[in-house]
N, C-alpha and C positions, 0 to 999 in steps of 0.2 A: 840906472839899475832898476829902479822902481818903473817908468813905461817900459823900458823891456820885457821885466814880469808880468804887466797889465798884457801885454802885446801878447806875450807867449800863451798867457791863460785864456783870451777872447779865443786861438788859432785851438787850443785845446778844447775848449767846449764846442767850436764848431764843429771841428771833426767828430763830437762826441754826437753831435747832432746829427751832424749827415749819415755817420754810421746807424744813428737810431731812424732814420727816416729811409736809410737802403733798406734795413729790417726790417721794417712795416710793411715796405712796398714788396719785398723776395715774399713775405707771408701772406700779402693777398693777394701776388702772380700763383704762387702755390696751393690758395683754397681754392681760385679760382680752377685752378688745373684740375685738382682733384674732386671739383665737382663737375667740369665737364666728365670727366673718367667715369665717376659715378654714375653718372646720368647716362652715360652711351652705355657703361654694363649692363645700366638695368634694363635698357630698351633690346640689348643686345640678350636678355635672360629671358624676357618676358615673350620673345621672339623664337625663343628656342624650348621654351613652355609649351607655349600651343603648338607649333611644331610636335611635341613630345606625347601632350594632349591630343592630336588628331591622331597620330600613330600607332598612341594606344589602343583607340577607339577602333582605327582600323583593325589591328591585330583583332582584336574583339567579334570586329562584324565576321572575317573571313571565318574566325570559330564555327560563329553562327552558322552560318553560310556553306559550313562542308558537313555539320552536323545535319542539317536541313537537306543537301545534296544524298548523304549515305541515307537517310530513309527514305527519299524517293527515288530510288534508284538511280542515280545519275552520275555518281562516281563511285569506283569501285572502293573495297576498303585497302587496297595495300597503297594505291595512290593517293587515297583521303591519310592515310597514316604518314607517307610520305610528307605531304603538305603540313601536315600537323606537327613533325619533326621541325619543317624548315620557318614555321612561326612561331615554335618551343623557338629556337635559335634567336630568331628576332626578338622577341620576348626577352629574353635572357640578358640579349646587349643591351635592350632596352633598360630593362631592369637591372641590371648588374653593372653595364658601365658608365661613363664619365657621363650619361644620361641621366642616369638614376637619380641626379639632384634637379633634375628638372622636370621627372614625374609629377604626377600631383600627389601629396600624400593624403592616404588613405584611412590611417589607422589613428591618429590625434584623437585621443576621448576626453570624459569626462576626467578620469583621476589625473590624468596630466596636467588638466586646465583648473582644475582643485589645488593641485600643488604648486605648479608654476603660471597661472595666467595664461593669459592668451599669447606665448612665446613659442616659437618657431623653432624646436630642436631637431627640426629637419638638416643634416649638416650636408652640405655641398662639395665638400671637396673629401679624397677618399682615405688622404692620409687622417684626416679629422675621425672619420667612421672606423677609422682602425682602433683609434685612441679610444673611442668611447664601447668596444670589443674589447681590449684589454684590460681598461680599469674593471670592467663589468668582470672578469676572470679574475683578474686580480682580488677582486672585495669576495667571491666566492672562497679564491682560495684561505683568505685569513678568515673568513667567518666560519667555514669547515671545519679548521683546525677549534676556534673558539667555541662552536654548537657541540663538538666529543668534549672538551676539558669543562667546561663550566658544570652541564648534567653528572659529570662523573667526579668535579669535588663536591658538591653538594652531595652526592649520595655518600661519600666518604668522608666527610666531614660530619652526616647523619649518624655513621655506627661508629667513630671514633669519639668525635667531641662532644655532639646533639642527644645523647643516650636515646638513640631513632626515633626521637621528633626534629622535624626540621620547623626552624623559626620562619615567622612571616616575611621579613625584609629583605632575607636574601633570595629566595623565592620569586619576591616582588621586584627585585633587581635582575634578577634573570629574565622575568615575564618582559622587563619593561625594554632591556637589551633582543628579545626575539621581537618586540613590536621594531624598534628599529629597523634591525634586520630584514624583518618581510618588507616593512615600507621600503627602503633600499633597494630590497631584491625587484619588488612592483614597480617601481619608478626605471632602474634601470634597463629593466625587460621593455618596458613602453617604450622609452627611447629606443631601446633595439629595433624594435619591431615598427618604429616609424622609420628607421634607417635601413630597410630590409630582412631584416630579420625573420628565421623562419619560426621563432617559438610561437607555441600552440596555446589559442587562446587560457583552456584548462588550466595553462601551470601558472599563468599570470590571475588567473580566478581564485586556485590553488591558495596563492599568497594574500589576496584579499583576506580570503577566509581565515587563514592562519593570523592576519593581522586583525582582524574581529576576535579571537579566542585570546591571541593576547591582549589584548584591551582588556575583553573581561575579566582575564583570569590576575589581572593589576586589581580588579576590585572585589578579588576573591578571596574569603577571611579563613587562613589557615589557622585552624584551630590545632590547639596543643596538647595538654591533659586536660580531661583523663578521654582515654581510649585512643591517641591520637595515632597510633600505629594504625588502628582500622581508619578513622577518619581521613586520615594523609594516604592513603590508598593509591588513591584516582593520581596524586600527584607524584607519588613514585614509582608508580605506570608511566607517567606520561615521562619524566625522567628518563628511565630504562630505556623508551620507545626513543625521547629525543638522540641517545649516546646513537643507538642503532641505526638515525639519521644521519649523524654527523661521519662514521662509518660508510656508509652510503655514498656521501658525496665527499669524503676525499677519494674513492675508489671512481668515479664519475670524475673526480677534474683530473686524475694522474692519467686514469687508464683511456678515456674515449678524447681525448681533447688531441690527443696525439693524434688519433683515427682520423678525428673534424679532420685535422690539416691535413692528410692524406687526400681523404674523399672530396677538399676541396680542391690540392696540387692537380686531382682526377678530371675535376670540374662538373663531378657528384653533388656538390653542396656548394651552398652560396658563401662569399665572403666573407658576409657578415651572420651566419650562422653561430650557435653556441651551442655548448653540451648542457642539455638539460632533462626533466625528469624522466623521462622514457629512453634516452636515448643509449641505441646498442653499439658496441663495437664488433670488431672481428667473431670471429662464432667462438672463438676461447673466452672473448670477456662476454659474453652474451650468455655462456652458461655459468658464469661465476657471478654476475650482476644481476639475471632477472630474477633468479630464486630468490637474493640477497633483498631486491624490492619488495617482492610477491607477500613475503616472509613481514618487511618494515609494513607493507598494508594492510595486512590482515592481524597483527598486534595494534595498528591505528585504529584498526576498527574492534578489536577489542578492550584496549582501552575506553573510546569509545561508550561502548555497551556498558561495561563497569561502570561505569560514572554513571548513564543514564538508571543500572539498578540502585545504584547507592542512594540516587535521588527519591525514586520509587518506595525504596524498601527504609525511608526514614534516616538512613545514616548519615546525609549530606541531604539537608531538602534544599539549599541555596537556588536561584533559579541562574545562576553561575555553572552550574556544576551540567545541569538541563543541557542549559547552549551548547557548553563545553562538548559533552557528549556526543550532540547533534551535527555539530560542527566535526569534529572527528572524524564520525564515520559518514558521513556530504565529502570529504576529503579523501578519505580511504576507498571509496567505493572510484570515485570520480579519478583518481589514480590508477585505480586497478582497470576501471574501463579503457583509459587512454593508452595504458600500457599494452593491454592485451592488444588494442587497435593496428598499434604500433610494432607490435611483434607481428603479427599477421601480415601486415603490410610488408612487412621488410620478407617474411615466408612468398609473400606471393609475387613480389621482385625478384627474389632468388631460384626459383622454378620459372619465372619467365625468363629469367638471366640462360638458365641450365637451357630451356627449349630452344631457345634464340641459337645457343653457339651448337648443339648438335644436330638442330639444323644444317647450319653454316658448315658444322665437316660431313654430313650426307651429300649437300650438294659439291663437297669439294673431291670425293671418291667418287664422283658422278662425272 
């Protein structure tokens, strides 16, 4: 009984062996696999780069090349527009399809490489770039909701509980929640905008800016009594002004985001497009939104103002209150210029649109 047992245990451990020595060997037939795989993708990526790279370069020159052509007279302009149409096109696949991760990207700056190093959030495949389109909507939507309720229990808690002074920490809990937020909003715009993205430099500057004020205004001393109704001014301006932001952009992620997919289902707008600070929808939400902006700029910039007199006129000399100010209205104005741009733009698309089709039925009674 006993070498039977001896016998049965040697047959046992061998087999325990050979099984651990087939599993070494399946896991280095298997790294091995997977790094030829690896190695032929990447020659096979790096091969479809330059490829992408000469293409683009091409597109480029032909620009050149017809802009060059219509002012020396040598092509007409409805056939230079023609071509120009049929390199938008290429362009387009270029940039917009299964290409597009093998552009070279463009836009990688500084505050990226600040935050993340020198990492590649260039994503390649398109379900990927969907994902990072939707959380980016996503974090708008909950921060919307959060930017109207925080500004509007602070002020309600000021004439309820606070006898209208507002204390320093909750304040400083609010500043410190907007510095996140803008830093959030700047990071994920950046990654948009190296994934395609059409936002405009401005809004992504916009949020710099806004994350400088909050900084400062963390080390901004809310004073209490006496007088603090006039002192707390500037900050229950800027309050009021935040609700009538938060206002703003839930009206911006309900009303135009639906439009986005439209104008893209159109193939008006890119993929990876988002709704952001200027952007109009149909001519109904265009007259219920831009006034609604016009209106939140020019209280920015009044705000603003206030604070730089309060500075001025001794009631707040902090050099907080200075910046604040300055920063405001660098905001407000920079707002309103891109706005107006933006609305012009979209006016003189829409009179070329109108010329184009009646054209089209003159020649069609013709």
């Amino acid at each position: 009984m006993g070498d039977s047992a001896a016998v049965n245990g040697d047959k046992t451990e061998r087999t325990v062996s050979e099984e651990v020595s087939r599993v070494v060997e399946s896991a280095k037939l298997l790294q091995d696999s997977a790094y030829s795989l690896i190695s032929t993708s990447s020659r096979e990526e790096d091969a479809l780069r330059q490829r992408a790279l000469t293409l683009d370069s091409t597109i480029r020159r032909l620009r050149s090349s017809i802009a060059s052509s219509i002012e020396i007279g040598k092509l007409d302009s409805k056939e230079a527009e023609k071509l120009h149409e049929e390199l938008c096109r290429a362009s387009y696949m270029l940039n917009e399809g299964d290409t597009a991760a093998f552009v070279p990207n463009k836009f990688s700056g500084r505050f990226l490489r600040m935050f993340l190093g020198p990492i590649n959030v260039h994503a390649t495949r398109k379900d990927v770039k969907l994902k990072v389109k939707e959380e980016y909507n996503s974090f708008r939507d909950r921060t919307a909701f959060l930017f109207l309720f925080f500004p509007s229990l602070l002020l309600v808690l000021r004439s309820w509980m606070w006898n209208g002074c507002l204390p320093a920490l909750p304040v400083q809990l609010y500043q410190a929640w907007l510095l996140f937020l803008y830093t959030g909003l700047a990071l994920r715009e950046n990654i948009l905008r190296v994934n395609g993205s059409d936002i405009r430099p401005w809004w992504i500057y916009h949020h710099y800016f806004a994350m400088a004020m909050a900084l400062i205004s963390l080390t901004w001393e809310i004073e209490r009594e006496p007088n603090c109704a006039q002192k707390q001014k500037g900050v229950q301006l800027f309050l009021q002004w935040a609700i009538m932001q938060g206002v703003a952009m839930l009206l911006q992620n309900r009303y135009q985001r639906q439009r986005l997919y439209t104008r893209i289902a159109m193939g008006k707008a890119r993929i990876m497009d988002v709704v952001w600070g200027e952007t109009a929808g149909v001519e109904g939400q265009l007259w219920l939104l831009a006034p609604i902006l016009f209106i939140l700029q020019g209280f920015e910039a009044y705000v603003g103002m206030l604070l730089l007199k309060a500075a001025l006129v001794g009631v707040v000399s902090e050099w907080q209150v200075i910046t604040s100010g300055i920063l405001l209205i660098i905001m407000a104005v920079g707002n309103f210029l891109n706005t107006v741009q933006i609305l012009g733009a979209k006016s003189r698309f829409k009179a070329k649109m109108k010329k184009s089709k009646n054209n089209q039925r003159s020649l069609e009674r013709l």
